[in-house]
PAZARO-750155 format. One record per residue: residue number from 0; residue in three letters; z, y, x of N, C-alpha, C, O in turn. Coordinates in nm, 4 decimals. Layout:
% residues N
resi NUM&resn ala&nZ Z&nY Y&nX X&caZ Z&caY Y&caX X&cZ Z&cY Y&cX X&oZ Z&oY Y&oX X
...
***
This chain:
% residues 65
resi 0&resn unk&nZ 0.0000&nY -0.1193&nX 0.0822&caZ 0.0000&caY 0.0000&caX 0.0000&cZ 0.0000&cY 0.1255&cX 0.0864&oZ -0.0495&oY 0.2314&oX 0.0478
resi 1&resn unk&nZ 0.0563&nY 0.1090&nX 0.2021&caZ 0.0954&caY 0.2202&caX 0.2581&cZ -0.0441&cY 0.1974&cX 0.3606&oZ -0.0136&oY 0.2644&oX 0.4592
resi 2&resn unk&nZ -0.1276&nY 0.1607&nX 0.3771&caZ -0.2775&caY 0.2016&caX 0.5012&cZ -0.3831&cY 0.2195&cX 0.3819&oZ -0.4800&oY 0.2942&oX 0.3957
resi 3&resn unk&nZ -0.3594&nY 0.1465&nX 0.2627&caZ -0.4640&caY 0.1764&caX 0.1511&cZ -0.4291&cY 0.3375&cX 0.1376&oZ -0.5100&oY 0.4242&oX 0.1705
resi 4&resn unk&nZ -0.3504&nY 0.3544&nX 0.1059&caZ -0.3247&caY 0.5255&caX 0.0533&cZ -0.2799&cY 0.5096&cX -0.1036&oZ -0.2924&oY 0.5939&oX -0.1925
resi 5&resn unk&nZ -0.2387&nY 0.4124&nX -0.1103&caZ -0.2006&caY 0.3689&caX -0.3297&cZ -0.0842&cY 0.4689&cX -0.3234&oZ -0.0650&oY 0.5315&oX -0.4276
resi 6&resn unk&nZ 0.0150&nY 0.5010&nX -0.1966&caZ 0.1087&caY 0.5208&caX -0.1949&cZ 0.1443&cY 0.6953&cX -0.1475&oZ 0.2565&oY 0.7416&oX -0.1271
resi 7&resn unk&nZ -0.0117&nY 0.7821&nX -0.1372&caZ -0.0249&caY 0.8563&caX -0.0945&cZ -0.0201&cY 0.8616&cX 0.0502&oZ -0.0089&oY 0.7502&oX 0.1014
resi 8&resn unk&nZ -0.0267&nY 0.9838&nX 0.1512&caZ -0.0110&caY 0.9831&caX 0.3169&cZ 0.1264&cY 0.9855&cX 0.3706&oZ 0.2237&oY 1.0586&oX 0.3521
resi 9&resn unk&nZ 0.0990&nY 0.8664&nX 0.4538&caZ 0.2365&caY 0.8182&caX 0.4817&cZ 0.2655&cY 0.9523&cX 0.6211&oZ 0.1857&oY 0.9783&oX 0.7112
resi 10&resn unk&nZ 0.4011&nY 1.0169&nX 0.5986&caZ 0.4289&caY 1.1494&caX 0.6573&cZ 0.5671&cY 1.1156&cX 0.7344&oZ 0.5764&oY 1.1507&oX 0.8520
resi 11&resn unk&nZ 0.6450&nY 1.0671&nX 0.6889&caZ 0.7790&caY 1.0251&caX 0.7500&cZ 0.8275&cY 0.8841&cX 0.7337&oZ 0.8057&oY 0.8339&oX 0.6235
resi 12&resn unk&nZ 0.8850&nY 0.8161&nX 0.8172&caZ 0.9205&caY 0.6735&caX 0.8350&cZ 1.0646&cY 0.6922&cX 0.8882&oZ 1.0920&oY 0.7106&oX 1.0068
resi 13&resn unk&nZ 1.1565&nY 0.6849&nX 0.7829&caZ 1.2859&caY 0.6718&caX 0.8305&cZ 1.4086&cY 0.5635&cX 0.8035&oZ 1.4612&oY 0.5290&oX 0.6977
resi 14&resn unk&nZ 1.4305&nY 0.5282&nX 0.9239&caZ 1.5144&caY 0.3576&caX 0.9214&cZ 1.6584&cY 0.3444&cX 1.0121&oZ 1.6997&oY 0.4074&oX 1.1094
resi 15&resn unk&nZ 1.6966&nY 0.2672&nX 0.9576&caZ 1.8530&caY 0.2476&caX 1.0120&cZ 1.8698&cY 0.1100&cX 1.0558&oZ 1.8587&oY 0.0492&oX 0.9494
resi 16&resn unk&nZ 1.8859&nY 0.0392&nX 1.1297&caZ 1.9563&caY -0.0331&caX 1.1934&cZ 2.0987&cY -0.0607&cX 1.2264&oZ 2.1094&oY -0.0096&oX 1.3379
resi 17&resn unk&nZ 2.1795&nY -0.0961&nX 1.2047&caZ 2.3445&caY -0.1034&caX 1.2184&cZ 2.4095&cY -0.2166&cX 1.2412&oZ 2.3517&oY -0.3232&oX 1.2195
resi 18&resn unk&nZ 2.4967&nY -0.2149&nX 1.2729&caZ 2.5783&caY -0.3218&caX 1.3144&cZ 2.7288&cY -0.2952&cX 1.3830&oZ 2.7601&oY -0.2024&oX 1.4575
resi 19&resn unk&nZ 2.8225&nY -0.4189&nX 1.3289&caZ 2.9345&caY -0.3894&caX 1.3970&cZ 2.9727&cY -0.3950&cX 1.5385&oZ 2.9165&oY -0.4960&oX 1.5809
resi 20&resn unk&nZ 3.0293&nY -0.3478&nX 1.6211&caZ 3.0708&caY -0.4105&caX 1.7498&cZ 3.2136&cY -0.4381&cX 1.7579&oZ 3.2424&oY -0.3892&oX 1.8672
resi 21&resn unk&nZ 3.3103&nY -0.4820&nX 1.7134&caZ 3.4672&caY -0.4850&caX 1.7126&cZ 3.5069&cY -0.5574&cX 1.8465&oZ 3.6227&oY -0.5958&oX 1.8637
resi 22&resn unk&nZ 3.4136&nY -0.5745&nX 1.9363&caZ 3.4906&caY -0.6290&caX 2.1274&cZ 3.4560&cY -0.5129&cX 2.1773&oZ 3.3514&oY -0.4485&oX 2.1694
resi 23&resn unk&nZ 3.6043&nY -0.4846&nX 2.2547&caZ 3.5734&caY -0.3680&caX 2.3883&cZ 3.4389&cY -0.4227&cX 2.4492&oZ 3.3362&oY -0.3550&oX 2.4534
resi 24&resn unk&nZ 3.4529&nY -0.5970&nX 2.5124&caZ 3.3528&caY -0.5938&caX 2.6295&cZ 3.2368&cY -0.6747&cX 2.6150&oZ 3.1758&oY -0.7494&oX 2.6916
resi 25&resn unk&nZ 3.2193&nY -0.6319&nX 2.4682&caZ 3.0713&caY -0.6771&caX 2.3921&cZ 2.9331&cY -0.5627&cX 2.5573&oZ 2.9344&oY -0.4448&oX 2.5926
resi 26&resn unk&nZ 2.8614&nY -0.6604&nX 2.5944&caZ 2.7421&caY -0.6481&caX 2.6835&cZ 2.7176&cY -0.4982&cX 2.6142&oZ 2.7309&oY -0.4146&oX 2.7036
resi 27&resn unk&nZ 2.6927&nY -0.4471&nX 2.5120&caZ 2.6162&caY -0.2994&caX 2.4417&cZ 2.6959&cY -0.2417&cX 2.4902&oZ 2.6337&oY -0.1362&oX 2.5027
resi 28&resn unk&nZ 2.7788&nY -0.2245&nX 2.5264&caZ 2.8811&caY -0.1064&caX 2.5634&cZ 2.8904&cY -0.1080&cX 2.6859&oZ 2.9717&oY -0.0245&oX 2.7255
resi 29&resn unk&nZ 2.8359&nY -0.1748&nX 2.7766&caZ 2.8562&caY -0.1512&caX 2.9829&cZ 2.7837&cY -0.0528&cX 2.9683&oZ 2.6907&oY -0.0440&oX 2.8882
resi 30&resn unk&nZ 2.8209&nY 0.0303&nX 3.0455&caZ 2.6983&caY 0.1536&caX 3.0600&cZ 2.6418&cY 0.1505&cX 3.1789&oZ 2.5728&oY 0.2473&oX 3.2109
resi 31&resn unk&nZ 2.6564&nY 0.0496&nX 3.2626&caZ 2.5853&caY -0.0126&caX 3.4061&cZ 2.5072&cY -0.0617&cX 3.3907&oZ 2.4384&oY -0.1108&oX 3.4803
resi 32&resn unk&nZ 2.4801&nY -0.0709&nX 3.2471&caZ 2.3638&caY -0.1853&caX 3.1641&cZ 2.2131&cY -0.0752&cX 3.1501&oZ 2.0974&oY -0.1057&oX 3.1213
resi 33&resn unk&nZ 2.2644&nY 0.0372&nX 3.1785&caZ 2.1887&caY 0.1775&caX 3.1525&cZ 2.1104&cY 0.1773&cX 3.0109&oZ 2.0018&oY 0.2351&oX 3.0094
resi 34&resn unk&nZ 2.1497&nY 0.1261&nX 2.9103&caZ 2.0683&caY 0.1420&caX 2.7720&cZ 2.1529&cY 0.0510&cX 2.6581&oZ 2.1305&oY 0.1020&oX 2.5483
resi 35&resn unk&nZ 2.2170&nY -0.0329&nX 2.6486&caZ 2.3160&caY -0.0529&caX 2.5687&cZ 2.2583&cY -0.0657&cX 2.4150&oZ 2.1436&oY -0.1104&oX 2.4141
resi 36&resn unk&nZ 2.3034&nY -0.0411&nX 2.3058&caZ 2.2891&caY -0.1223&caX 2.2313&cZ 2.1579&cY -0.0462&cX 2.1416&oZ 2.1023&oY -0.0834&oX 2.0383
resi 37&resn unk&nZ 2.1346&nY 0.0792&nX 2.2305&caZ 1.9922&caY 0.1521&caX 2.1647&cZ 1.8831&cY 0.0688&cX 2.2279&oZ 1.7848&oY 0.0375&oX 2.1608
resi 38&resn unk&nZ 1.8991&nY 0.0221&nX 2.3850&caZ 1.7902&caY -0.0351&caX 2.4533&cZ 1.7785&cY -0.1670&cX 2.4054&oZ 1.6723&oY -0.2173&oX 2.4419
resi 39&resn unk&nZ 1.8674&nY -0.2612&nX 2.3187&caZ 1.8968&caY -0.4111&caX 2.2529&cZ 1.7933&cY -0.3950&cX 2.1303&oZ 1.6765&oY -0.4276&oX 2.1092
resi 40&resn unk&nZ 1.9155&nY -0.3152&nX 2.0467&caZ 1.7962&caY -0.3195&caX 1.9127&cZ 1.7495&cY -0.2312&cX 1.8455&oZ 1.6904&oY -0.2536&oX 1.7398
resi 41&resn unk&nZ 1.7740&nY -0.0723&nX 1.9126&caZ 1.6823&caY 0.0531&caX 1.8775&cZ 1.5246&cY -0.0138&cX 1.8608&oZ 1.4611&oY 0.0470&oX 1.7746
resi 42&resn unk&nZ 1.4622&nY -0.1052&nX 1.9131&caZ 1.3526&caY -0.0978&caX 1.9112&cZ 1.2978&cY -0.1941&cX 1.7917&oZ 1.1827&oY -0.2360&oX 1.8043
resi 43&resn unk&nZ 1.3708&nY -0.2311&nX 1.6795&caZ 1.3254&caY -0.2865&caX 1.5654&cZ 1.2785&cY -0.1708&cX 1.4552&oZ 1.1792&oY -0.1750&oX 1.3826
resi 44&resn unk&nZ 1.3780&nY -0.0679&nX 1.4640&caZ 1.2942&caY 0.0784&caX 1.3963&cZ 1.1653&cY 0.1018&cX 1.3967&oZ 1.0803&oY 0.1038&oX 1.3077
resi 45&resn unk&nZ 1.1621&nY 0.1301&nX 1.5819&caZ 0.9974&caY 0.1396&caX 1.5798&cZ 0.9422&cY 0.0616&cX 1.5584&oZ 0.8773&oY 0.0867&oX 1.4569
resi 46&resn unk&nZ 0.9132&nY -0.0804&nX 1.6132&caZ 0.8367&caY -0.1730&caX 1.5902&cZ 0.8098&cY -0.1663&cX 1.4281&oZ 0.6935&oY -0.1720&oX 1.3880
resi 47&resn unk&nZ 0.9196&nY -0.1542&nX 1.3355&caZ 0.8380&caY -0.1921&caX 1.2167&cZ 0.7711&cY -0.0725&cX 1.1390&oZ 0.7057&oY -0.0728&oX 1.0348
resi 48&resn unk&nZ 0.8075&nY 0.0275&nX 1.2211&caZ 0.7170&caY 0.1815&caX 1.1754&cZ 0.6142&cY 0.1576&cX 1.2023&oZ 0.5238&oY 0.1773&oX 1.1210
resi 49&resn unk&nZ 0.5903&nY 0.1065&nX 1.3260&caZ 0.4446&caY 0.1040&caX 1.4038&cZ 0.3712&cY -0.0238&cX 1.2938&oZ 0.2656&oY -0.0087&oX 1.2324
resi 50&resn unk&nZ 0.4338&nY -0.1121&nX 1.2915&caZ 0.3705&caY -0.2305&caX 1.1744&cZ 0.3238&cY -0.1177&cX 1.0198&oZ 0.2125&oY -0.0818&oX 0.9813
resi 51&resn unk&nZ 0.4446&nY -0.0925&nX 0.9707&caZ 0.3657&caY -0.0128&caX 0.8782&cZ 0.2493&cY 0.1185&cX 0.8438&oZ 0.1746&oY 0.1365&oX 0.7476
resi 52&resn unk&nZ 0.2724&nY 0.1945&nX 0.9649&caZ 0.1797&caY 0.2749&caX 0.9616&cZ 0.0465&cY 0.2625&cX 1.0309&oZ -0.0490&oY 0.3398&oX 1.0246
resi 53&resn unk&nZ 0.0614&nY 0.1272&nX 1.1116&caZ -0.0940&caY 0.0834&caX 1.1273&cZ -0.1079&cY 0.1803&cX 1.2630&oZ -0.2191&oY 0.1673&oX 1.3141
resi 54&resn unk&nZ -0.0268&nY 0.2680&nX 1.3283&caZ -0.0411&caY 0.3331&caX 1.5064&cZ 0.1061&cY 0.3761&cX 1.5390&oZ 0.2201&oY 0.3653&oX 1.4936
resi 55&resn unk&nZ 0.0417&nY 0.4276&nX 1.6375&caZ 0.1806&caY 0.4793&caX 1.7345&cZ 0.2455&cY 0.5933&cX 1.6755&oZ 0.1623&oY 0.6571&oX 1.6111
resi 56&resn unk&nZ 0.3815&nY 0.6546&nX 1.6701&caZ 0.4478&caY 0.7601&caX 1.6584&cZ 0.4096&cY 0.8563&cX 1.7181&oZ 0.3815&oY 0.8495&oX 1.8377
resi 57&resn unk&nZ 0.4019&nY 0.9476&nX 1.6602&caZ 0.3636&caY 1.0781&caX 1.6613&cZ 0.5133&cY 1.1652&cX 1.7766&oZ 0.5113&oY 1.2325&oX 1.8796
resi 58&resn unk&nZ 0.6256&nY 1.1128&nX 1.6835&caZ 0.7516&caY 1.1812&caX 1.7829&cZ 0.8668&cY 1.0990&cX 1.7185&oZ 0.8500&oY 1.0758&oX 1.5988
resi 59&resn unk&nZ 0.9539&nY 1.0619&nX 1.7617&caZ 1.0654&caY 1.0082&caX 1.7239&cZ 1.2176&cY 1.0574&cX 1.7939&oZ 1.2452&oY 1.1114&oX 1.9010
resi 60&resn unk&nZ 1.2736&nY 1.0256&nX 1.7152&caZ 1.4098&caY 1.0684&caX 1.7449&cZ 1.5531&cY 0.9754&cX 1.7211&oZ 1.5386&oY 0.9066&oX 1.6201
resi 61&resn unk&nZ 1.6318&nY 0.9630&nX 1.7593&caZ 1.7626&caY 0.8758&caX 1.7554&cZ 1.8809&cY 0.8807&cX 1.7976&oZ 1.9004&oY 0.9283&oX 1.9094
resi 62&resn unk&nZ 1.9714&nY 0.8408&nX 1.7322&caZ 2.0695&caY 0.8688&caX 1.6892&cZ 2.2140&cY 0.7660&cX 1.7459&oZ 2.2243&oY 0.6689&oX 1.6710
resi 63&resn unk&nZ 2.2932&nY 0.7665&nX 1.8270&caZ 2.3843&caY 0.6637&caX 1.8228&cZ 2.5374&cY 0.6821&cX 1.7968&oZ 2.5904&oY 0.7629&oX 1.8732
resi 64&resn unk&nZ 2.6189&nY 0.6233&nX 1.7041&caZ 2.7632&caY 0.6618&caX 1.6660&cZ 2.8848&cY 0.5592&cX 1.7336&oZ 3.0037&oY 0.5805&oX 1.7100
***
């Protein structure tokens, strides 16, 4: 729906990913690891933006709490 255009022009793609971490020395949290739990599974966002909109991002941005 969304490369046909049924759905009008696709303009923004916005997604969340989450998860708990309740261990201090859960691997996502070394920061010797230099990317942690954005460099693990930040990249399922994009990947499935990029699946739906059929190319690459234009600009992206992210967020970690």
């Amino acid at each position: 729906m969304v490369r046909s255009g049924d759905i009008g022009d696709l303009r923004v793609i916005r997604s969340s990913f989450t998860f708990r971490l309740t261990r201090l020395d859960n691997v996502r949290l070394d920061p010797d690891l230099g990317g942690g739990a954005l460099m693990d599974v930040g990249c399922y966002c994009v990947n499935v933006s990029r699946t739906m909109a059929g190319t690459e991002p234009v600009a992206g941005h992210a967020v970690a709490r």
